[in-house]
C-alpha positions in Angstrom: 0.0 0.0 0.0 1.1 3.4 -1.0 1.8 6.0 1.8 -0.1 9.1 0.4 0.6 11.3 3.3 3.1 13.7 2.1 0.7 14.2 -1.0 -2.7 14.5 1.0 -1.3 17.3 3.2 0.2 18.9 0.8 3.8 18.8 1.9 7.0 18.8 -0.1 8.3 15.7 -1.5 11.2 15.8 0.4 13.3 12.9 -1.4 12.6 15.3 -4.6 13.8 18.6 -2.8 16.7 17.3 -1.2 18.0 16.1 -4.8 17.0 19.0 -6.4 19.6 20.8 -3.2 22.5 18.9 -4.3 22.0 19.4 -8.1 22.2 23.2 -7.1 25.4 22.9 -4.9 27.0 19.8 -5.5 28.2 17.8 -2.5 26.9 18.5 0.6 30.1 18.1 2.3 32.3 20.5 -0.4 29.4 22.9 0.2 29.1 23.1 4.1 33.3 24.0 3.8 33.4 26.3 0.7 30.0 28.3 2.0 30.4 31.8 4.0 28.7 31.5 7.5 25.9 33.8 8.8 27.6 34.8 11.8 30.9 35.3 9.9 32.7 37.9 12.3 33.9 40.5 9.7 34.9 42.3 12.9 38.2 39.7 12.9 39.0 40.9 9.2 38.4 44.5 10.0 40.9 45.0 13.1 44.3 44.1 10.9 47.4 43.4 12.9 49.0 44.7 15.9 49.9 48.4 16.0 53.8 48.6 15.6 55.9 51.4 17.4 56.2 52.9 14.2 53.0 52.9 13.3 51.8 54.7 16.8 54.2 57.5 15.6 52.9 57.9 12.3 49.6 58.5 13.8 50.7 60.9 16.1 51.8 62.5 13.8 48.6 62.7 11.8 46.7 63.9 15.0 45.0 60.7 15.7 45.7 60.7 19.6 45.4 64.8 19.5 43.4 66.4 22.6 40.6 68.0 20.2 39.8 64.8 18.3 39.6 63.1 22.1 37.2 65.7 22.9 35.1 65.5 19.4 34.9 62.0 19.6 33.7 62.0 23.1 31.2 65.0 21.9 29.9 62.5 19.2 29.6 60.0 22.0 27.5 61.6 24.0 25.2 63.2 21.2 23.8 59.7 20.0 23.7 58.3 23.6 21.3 61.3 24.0 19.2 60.3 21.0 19.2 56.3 22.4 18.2 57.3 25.8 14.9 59.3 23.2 14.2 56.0 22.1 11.5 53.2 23.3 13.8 50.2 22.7 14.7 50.1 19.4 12.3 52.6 18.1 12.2 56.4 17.5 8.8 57.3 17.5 8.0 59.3 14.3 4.9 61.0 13.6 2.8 58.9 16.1 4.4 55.7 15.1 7.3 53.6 16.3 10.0 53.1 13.8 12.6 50.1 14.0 16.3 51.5 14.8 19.7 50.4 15.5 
């Protein structure tokens, strides 16, 4: 007898899908290694390598560690804390309505 349950509740066949997967990307193994994951931390990538000496200097230098741009930084701090402490949660409310910030 023929099991016509996947059919009579209108689900996927998933035998069908799951082939129709690895036509699109091949092995299942070769794909889980060669894919990009979600929770890929760019933030790794972004930071570089340790600050030299030399390179400490040379931002000096360009004013990178300079009082003022302390202070403005600080000043830019502060401004959107103020605007986050505005906010219920993660919403600004605009116009009577709430509107989804980060």
């Amino acid at each position: 007898m023929k099991d016509n349950t996947a059919s009579t509740l209108g689900l996927p066949d998933v035998k069908a899908a799951n082939a129709r997967h690895d036509a699109e990307h091949g092995d299942p193994y070769r794909f889980q290694e060669t894919r990009v994951r979600c929770g890929w931390n760019e933030a790794g990538f972004a930071r570089g390598e340790k600050l030299t000496d030399k390179q400490v200097e040379k931002y000096e230098a360009a004013g990178y560690y300079s009082a003022d741009l302390k202070a403005a930084r600080r000043e830019l701090a502060d401004k959107r804390a103020k605007k986050r402490a505005e906010r219920d949660g993660n919403f600004d409310a605009v116009d009577g309505r709430l509107v989804y910030r980060l």
